[in-house]
Backbone bond lengths (Angstrom), bond angles and torsions (degrees), N, CA, C in turn:
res aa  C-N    CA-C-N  psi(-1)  N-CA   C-N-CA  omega(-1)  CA-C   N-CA-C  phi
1 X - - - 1.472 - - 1.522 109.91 -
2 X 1.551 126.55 135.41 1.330 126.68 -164.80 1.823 94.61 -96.25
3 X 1.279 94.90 -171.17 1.492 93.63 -174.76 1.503 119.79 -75.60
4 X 1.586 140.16 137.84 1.317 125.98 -163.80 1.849 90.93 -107.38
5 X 1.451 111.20 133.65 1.178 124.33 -175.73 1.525 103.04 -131.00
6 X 1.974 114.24 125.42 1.112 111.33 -156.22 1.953 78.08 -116.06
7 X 1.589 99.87 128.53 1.627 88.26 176.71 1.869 107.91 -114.50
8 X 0.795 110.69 126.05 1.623 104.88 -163.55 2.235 84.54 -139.37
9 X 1.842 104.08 159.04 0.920 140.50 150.49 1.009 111.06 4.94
10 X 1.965 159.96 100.93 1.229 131.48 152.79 1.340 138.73 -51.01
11 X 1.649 105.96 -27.97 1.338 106.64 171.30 2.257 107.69 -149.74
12 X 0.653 114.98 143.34 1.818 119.94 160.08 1.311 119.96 -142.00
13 X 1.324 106.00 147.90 1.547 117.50 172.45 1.968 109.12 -26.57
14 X 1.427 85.00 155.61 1.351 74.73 157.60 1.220 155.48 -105.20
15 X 1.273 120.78 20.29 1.620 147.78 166.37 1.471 91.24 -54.20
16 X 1.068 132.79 -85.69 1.719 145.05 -169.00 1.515 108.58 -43.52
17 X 1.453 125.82 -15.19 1.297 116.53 -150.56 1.575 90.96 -81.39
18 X 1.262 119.67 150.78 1.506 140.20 166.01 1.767 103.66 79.56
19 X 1.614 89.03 0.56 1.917 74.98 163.90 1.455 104.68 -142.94
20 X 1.233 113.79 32.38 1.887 111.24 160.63 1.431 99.38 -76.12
21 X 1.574 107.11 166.69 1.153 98.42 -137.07 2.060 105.91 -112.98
22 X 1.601 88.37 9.57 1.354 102.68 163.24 1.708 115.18 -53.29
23 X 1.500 106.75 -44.59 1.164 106.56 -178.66 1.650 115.89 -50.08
24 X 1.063 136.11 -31.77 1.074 145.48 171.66 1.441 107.49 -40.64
25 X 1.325 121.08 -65.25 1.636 138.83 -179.51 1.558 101.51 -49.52
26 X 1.674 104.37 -57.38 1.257 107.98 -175.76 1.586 123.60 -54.27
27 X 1.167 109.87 -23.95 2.132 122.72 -166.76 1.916 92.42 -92.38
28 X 1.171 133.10 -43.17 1.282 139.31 139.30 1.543 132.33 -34.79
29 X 1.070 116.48 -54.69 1.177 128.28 171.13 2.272 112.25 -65.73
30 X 1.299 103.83 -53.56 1.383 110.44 161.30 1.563 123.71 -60.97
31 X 1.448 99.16 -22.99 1.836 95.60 -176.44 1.624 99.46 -82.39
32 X 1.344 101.94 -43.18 1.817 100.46 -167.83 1.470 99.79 -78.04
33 X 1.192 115.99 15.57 1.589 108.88 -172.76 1.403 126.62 26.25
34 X 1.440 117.06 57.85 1.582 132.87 -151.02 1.921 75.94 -109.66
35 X 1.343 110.99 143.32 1.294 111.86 153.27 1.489 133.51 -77.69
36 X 1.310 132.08 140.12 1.241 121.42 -164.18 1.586 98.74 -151.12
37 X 1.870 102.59 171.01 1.638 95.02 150.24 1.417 97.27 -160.91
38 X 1.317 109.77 169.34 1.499 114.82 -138.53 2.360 90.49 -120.96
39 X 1.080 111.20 141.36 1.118 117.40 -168.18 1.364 108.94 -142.01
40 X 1.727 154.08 152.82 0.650 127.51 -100.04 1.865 91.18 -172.43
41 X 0.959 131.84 110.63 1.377 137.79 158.18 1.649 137.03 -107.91
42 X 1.326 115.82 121.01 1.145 114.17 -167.40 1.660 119.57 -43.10
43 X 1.370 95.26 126.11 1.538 102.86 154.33 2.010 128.61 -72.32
44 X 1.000 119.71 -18.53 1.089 108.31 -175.26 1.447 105.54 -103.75
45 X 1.324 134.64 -38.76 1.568 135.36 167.95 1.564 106.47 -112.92
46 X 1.453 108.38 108.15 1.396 112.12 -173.70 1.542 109.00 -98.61
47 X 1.098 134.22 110.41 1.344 149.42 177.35 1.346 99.22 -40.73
48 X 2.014 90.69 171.91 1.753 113.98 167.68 1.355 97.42 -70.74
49 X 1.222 123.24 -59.76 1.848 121.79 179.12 1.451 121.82 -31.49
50 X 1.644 105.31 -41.39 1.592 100.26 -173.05 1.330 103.45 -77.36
51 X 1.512 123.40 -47.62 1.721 123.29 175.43 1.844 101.06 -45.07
52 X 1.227 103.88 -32.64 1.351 79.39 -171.12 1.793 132.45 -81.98
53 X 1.595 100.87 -18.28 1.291 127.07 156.92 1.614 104.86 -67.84
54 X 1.335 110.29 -54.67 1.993 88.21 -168.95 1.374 81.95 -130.12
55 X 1.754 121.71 118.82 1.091 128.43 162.52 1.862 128.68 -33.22
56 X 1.740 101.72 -47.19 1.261 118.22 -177.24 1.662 109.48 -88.22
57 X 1.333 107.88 20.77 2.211 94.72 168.95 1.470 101.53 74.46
58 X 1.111 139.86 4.03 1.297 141.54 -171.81 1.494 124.11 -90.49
59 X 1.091 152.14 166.29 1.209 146.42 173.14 1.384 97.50 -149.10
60 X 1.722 111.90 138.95 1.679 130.74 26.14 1.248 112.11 -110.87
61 X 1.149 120.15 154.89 1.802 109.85 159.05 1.371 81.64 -147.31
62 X 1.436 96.06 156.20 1.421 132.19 178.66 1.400 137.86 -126.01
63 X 1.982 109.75 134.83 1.654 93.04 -147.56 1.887 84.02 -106.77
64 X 1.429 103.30 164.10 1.086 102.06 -171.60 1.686 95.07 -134.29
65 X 1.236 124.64 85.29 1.827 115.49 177.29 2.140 73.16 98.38
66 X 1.818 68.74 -128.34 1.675 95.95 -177.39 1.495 113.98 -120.17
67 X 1.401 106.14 34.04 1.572 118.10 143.76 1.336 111.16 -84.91
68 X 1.372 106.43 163.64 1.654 106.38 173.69 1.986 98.98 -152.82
69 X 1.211 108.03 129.64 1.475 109.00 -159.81 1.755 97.81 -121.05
70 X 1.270 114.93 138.51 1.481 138.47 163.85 1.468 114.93 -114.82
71 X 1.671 111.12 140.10 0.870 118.56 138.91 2.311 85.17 102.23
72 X 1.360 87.89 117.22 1.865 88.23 -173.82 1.470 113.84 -50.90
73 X 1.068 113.94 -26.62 1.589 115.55 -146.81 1.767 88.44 -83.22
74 X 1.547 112.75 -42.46 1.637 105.69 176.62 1.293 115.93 -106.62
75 X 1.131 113.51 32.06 1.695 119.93 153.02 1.454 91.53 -109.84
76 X 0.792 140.04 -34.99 1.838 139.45 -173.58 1.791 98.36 -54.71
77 X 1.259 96.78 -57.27 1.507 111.87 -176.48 1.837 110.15 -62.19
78 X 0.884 116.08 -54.80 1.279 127.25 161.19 1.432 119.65 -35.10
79 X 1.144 118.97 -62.36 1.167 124.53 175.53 2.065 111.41 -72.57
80 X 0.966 103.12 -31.30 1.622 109.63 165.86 1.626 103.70 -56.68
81 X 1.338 121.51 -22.26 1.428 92.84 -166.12 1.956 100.76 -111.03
82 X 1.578 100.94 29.38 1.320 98.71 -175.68 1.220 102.36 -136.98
83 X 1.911 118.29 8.59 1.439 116.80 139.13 1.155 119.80 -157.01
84 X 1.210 146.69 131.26 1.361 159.35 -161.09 1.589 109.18 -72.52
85 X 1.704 106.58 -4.48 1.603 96.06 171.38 1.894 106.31 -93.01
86 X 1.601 110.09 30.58 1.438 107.50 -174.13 1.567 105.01 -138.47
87 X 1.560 106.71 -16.85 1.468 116.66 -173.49 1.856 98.69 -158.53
88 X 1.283 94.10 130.43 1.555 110.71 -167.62 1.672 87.44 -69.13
89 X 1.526 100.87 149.35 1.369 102.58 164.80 1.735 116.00 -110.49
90 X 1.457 108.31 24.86 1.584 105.76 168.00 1.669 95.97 -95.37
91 X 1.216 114.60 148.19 1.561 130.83 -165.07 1.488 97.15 -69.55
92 X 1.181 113.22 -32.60 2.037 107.91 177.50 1.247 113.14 -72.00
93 X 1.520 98.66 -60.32 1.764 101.20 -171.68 1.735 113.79 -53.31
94 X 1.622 93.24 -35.69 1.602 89.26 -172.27 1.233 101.58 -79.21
95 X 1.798 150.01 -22.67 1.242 126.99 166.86 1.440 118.72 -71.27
96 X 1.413 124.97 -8.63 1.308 120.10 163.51 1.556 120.36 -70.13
97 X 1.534 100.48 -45.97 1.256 107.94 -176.74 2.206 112.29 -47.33
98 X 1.553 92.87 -58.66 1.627 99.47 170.42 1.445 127.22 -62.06
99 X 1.265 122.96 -20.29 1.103 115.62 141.58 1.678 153.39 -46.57
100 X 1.458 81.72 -45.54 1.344 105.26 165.35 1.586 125.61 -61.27
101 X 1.739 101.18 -35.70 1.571 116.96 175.42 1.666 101.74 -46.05
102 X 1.363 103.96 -70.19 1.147 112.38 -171.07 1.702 129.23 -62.62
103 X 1.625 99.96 -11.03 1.388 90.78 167.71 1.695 120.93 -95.80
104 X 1.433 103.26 -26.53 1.756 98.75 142.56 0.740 139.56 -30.83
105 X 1.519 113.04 -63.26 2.052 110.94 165.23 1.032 137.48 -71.99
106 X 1.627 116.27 -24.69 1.532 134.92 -163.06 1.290 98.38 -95.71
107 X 1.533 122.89 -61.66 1.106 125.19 -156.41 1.737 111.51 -87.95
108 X 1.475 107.77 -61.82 1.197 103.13 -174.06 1.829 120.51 -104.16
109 X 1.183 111.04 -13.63 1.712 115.69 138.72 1.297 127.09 -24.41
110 X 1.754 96.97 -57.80 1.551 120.10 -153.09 1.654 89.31 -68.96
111 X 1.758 127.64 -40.23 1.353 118.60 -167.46 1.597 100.78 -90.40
112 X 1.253 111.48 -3.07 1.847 71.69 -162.70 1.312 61.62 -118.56
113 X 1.537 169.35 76.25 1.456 122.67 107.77 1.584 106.53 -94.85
114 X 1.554 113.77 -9.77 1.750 97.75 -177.12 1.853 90.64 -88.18
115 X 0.803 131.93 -0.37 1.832 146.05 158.04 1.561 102.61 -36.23
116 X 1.524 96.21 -83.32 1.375 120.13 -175.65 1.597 105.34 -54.66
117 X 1.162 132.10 -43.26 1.285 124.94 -162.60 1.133 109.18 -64.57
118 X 1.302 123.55 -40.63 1.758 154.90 177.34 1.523 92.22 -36.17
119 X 1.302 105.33 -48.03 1.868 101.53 -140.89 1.666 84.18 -105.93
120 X 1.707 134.94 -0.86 1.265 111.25 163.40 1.150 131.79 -131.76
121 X 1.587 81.05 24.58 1.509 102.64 150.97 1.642 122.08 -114.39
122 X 1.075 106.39 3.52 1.338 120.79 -177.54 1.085 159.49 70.36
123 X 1.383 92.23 14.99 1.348 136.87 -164.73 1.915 101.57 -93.79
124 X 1.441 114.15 60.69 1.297 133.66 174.72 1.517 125.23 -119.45
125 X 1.376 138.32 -170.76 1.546 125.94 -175.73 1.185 99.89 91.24
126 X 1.522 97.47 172.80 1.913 121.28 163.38 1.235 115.65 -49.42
127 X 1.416 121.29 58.50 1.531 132.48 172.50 1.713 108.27 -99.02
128 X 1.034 116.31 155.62 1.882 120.19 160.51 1.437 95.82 -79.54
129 X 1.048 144.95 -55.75 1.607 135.90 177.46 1.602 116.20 -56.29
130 X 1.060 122.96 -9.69 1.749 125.07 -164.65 1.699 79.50 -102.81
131 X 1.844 119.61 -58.81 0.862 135.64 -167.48 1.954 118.34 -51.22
132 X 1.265 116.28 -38.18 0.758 142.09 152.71 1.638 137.22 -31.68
133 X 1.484 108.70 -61.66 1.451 135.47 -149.14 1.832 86.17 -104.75
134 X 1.520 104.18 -58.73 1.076 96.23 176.47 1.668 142.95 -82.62
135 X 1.423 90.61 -11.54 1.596 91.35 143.19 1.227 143.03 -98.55
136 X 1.195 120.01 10.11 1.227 128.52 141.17 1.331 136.18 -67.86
137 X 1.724 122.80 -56.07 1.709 107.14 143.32 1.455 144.26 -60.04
138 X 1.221 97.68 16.86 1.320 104.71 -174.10 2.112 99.49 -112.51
139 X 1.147 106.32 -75.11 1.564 133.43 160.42 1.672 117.18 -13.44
140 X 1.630 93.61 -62.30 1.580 118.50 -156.48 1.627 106.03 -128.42
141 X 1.384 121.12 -9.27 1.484 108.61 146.80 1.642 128.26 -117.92
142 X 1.320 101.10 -45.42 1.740 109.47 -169.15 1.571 99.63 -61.56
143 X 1.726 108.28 -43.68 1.977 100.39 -167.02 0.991 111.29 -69.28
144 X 1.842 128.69 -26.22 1.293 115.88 164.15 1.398 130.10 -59.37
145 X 1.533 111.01 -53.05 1.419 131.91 -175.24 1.514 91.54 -53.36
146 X 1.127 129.00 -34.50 1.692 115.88 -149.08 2.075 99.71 -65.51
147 X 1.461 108.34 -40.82 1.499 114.22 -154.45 1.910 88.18 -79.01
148 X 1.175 112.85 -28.26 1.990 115.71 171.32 1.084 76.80 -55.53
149 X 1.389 155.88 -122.43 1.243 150.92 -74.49 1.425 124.80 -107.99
150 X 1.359 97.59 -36.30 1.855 117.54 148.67 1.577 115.45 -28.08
151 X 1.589 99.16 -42.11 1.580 100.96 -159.39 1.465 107.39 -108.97
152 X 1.254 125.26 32.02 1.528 120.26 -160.49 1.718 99.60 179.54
153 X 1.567 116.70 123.41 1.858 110.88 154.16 1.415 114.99 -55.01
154 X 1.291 111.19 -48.20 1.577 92.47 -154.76 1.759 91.99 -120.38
155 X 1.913 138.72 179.88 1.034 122.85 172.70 1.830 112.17 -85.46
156 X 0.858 103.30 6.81 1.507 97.86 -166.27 1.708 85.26 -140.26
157 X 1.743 95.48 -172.06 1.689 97.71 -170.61 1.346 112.53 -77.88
158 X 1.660 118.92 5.92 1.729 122.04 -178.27 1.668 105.52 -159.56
159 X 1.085 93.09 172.39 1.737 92.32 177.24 1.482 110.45 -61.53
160 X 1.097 129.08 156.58 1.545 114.69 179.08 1.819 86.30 -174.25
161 X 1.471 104.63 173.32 1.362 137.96 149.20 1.497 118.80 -5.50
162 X 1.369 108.19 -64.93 1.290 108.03 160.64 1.478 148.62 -54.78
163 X 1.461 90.17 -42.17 1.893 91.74 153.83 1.570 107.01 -76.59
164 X 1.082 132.98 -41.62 1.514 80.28 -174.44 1.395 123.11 -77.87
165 X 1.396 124.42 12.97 1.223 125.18 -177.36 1.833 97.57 -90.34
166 X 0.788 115.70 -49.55 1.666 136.65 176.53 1.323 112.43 -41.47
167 X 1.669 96.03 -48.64 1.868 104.55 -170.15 1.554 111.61 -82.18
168 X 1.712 98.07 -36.67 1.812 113.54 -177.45 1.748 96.00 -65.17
169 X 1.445 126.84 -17.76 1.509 115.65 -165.32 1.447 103.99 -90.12
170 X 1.524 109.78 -28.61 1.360 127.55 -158.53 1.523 93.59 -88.15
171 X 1.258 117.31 -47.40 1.562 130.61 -179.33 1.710 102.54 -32.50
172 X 1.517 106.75 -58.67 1.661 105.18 -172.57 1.877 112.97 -70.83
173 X 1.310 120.66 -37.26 1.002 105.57 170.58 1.432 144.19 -74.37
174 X 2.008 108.19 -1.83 1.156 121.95 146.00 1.502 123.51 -54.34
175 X 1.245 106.71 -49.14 1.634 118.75 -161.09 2.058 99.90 -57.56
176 X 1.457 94.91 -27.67 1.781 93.11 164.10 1.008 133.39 -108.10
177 X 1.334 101.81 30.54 2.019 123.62 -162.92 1.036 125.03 52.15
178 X 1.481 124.96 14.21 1.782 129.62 169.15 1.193 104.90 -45.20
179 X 1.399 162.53 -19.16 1.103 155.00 -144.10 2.014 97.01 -136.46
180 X 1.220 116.12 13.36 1.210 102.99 -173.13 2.029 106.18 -76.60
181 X 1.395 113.52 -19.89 1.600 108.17 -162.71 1.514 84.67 -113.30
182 X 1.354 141.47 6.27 1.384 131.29 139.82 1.141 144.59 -105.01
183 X 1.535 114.75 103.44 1.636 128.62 -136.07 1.555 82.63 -80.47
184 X 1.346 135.40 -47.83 1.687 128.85 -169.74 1.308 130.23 -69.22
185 X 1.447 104.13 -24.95 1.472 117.48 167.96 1.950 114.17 -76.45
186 X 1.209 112.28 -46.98 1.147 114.91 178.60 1.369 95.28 -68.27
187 X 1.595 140.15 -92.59 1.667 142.05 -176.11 2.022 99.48 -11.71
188 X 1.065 107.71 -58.04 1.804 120.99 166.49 1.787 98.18 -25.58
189 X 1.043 96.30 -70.49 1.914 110.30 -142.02 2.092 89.91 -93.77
190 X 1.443 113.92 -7.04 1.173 99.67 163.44 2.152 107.83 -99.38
191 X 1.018 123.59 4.37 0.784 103.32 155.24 1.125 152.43 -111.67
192 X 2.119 90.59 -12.97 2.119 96.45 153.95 1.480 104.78 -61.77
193 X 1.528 126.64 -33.77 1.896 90.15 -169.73 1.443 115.35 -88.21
194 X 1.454 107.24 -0.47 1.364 106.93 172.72 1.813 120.00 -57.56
195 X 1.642 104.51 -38.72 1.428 113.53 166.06 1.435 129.16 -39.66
196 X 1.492 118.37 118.31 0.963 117.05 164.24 1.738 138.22 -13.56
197 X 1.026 110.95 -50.76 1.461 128.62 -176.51 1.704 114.72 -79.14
198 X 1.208 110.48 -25.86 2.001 126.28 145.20 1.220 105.95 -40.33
199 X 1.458 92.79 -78.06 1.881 122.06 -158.61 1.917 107.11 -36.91
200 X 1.790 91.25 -41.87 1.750 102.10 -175.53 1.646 104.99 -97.54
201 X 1.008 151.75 16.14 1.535 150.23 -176.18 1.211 103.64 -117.94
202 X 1.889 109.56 -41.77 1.616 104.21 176.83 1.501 128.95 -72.61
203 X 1.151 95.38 -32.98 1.519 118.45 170.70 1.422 105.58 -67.39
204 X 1.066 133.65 -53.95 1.308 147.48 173.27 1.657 104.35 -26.72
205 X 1.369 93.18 -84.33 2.235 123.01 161.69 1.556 80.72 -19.21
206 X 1.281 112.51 -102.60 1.237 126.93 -160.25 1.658 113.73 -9.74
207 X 1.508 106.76 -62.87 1.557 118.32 -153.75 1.750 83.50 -69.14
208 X 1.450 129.77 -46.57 1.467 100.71 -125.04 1.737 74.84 -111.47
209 X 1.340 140.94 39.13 1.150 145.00 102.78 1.457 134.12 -40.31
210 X 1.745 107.87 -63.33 1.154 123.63 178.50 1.760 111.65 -84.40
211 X 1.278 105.62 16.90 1.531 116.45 160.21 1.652 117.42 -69.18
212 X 1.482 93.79 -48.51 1.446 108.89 176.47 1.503 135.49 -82.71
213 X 1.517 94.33 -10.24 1.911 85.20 167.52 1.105 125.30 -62.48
């Protein structure tokens, strides 16, 4: 295995802090206890180098040797296949587990981040657009997800990849109380960050943000 280099943001406001989405790599990176080190590209003048690592201006991607990976959901995966404490290595569990990746991002990602945007930009109340957005993550993701999670700790047969993609998605729609009338989704998302390997990635985020003020 070559060296894993996580390059994320040197500095952002602080609205974003503890949920950019490096942290993701980072709660992964601490669970598989993979060695790494974390390096650092400007947020306010973003180079030819960074476009060239993440087409869209975005951060993190992660180089691995002389791979270079964008976008959490396939560095998540990536890194799942270089330890089995992130992706089951029985052929079922681990196609559940990747499944699951993708319904984190696709499915219930897809509703609650134009959710969140709504509410910080402020664009909430007796609106058809508030009305809308939020009944749809509410309606058509959380009431389903809620009876998955009721019935199971983790989404797959072990902790893996998918929760933290699941818990990091669920994470933001707590922070605006979306999760207050779903007792299984929240109990869910309090016990991936309860994990050790949270506890040190978020904190982590945190410091080497507040490195740069």
């Amino acid at each position: 295995m070559a060296d894993l280099t996580l390059t994320t943001f040197d500095w952002v406001p602080e609205p974003p802090r503890g949920y950019v989405r490096d942290l993701r790599v980072r709660w992964a990176l601490e669970e598989a206890g993979l060695p790494y080190r974390v390096e650092s590209t400007p947020f306010r003048d973003r180079g030819a180098g960074h476009w060239t690592h993440q087409p869209f201006g975005q951060a993190p991607w992660l180089t691995d040797g002389d791979i270079s990976i964008f976008e959490s959901g396939a560095i998540l995966l990536h890194l799942g296949g270089l330890s089995d404490k992130l992706l089951p290595a029985d052929p079922r569990a681990r196609s559940e587990a990747v499944e699951w990746v993708f319904a984190a991002l696709n499915s219930v990602e897809m509703a609650s981040l134009p959710w969140s945007l709504l509410i910080f930009s402020g664009a909430t109340g007796d609106t058809p657009v508030w009305k809308l957005f939020d009944g749809f993550l509410r309606e058509h993701r959380l009431k389903h997800l809620e009876p998955v999670l009721a019935g199971r700790e983790w989404l797959a047969a072990s902790f893996s990849v998918a929760d933290i993609l699941m818990a990091d998605v669920l994470r933001l729609v707590d922070r605006f109380d979306g999760l207050a009338d779903y007792r299984a989704c929240r109990d869910y998302m309090a016990r991936a960050v309860a994990r050790p390997a949270f506890v040190k990635a978020h904190a982590d985020q945190l410091a080497h943000f507040a490195a740069a003020d």
